[in-house]
N, C-alpha and C positions, 0 to 999 in steps of 0.2 A: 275284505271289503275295500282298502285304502285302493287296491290295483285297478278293482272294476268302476268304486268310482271316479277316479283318474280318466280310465276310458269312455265312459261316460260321458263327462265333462270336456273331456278333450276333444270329442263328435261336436261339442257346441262352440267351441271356444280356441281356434287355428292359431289363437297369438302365442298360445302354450310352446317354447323351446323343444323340447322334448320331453321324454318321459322312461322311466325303469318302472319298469310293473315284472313283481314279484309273486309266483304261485299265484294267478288271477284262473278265475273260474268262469267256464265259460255260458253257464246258465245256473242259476240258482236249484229251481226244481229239481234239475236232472244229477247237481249234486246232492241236494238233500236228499234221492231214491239212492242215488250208490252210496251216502254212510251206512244206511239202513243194513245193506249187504254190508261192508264192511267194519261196522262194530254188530253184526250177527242181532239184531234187536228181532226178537221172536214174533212178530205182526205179520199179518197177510198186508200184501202190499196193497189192498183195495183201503184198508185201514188208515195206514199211513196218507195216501191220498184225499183219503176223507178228513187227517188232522192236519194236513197241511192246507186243505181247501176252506178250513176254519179260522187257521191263523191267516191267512189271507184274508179275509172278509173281516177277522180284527185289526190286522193291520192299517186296512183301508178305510175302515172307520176311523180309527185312530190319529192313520197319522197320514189318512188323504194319500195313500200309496200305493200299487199293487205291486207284490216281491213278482208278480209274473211277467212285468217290466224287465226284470233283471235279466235278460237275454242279451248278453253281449256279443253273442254272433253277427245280431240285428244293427249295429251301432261300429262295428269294428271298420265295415266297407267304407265308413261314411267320414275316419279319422284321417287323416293325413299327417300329424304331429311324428318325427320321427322318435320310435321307439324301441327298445331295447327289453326282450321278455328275458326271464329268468323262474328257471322250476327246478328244484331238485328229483332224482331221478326216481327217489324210493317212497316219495309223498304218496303217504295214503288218505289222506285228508282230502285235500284236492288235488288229484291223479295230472301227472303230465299229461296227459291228452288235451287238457284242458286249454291248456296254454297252447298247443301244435294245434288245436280246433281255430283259434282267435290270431295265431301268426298266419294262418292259412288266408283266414277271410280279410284280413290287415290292409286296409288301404294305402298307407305312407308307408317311407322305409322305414327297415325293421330287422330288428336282430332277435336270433333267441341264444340262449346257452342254458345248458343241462350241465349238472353238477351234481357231484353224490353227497347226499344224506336225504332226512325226512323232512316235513313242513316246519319244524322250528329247527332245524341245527345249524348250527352255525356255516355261515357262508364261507367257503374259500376264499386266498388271495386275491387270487385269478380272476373271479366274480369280481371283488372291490376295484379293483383294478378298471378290468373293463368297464365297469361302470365311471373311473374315472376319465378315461378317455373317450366315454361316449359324451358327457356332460361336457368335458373340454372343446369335443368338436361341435357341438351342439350350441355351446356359450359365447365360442369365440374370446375369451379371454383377453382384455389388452394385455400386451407383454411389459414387465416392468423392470425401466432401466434399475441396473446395478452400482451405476455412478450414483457417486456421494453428492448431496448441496456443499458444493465447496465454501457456499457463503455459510451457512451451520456448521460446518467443520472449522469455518476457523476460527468462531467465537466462543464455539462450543465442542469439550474435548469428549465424542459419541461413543469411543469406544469401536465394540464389533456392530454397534447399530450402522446400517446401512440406508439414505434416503432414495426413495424410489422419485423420480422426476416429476411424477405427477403429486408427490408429497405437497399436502397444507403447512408450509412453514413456522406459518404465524401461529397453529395451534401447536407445533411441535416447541415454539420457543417458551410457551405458555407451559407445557407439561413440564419440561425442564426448567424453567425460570421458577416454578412450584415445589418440585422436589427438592432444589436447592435449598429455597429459602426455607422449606417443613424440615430440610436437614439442619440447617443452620440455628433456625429458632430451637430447633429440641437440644441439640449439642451444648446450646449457652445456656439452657433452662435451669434454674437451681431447685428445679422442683421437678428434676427428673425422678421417676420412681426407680425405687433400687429392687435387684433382681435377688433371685435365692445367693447369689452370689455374694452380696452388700455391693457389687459395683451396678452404676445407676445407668438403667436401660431407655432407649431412644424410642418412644411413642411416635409413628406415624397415620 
C-alpha cells in the first residue's frame, strides 16, 4: 500500500522530489481476483466477487472509502513527480505486470528495474544503489567543503573530525567545551565508582 499511496498522493501534490515505488499494484480488485488463482482458494469466482462487494460497502461505511478508488491506472497519467519503479521478477503476490501497467501509463519521468527474488527478499545492491543515485539527482544535494575551520583547529585539537564550511561553529565549540569539562569533572571526582576491576570508572 505505501507505493500506491505515494502515487496517489503525488497526483495531488507536484512539490513531491521524487519517489521509489516498490512492487506497487496497479488496481486493487484485479489483484485481489489473481491471489484467488494464486493461493488456489476453492470459491467460484462469482463468490469471491460477492465477498469483496461486501467488504466494500464495509469499508465505505466505516471508514468513508471505496477500495474501488484504488485504480492507479486512473491517477498515474496525471503525476509528473519523477520516479523510479522497482519489482522483483518472481513476485507472486503482486505480479510485475503490475508495476509495467503503471510505468506504461506514467505521466513524468520514470524509471523501472526488475531484479530477481519474490515480494519480500531482500533487495540487491544494485537496486540500493540506484535508488541512491536517483534520490541524489532528484535532491540535488549541496556539496560539502572538506576544508577544516582553521579557527577550530587551532583552539581545538579535532582529531580525524573534519568541519564542513557550512558548520555551526558555535554549537560545535559547545559540544566540545562539554565533553571536556564531563571529562574533567569525572577524572577529579572522588566518588568515582569502581569497576569489577577495584580501579574507579568515568561516568559520562
Amino acid at each position: 500500500m505505501g507505493a500506491v499511496t505515494s502515487l496517489l498522493y503525488g497526483a495531488e501534490d507536484p512539490s513531491i522530489a521524487g519517489m521509489v515505488l516498490d512492487s506497487a499494484f496497479s488496481n486493487l480488485f484485479d489483484l485481489m481476483m489473481e491471489l484467488v488463482d494464486v493461493y488456489k482458494i476453492r470459491l467460484p469466482k462469482f463468490t469471491v466477487k460477492m465477498a469483496v462487494q461486501y467488504m466494500r460497502r464495509v469499508i465505505q461505511k466505516k471508514a468513508k472509502f471505496d477500495i474501488m478508488d484504488l485504480n492507479v491506472i486512473q491517477f498515474a497519467p496525471k503525476s509528473f513527480i519523477p520516479v523510479l519503479f522497482g519489482h522483483a521478477s518472481e513476485d507472486i503476490f503482486i505480479q510485475p505486470h503490475h508495476s509495467d501497467r503503471i510505468y506504461k501509463a506514467y505521466g513524468g519521468d520514470k524509471n523501472i528495474i526488475k531484479f530477481e527474488g519474490d515480494h519480500n527478499s531482500p533487495r540487491p545492491q544494485f537496486y540500493y544503489d540506484s535508488v541512491s543515485i536517483f534520490f541524489y539527482n532528484v535532491l540535488h544535494p549541496p556539496s560539502i567543503s572538506s576544508t577544516p575551520s582553521s579557527k577550530l583547529e587551532k583552539y581545538y585539537d579535532l582529531g580525524d573530525l573534519k568541519v564542513g564550511a557550512g558548520a555551526d561553529e558555535s554549537m560545535l565549540y559547545e559540544i566540545i567545551t562539554g565533553l571536556r569539562t564531563g571529562t574533567t569533572d569525572a577524572a577529579s571526582s572522588s566518588s568515582a565508582l569502581p569497576n569489577a576491576s577495584g580501579k574507579p570508572s568515568l561516568l559520562f
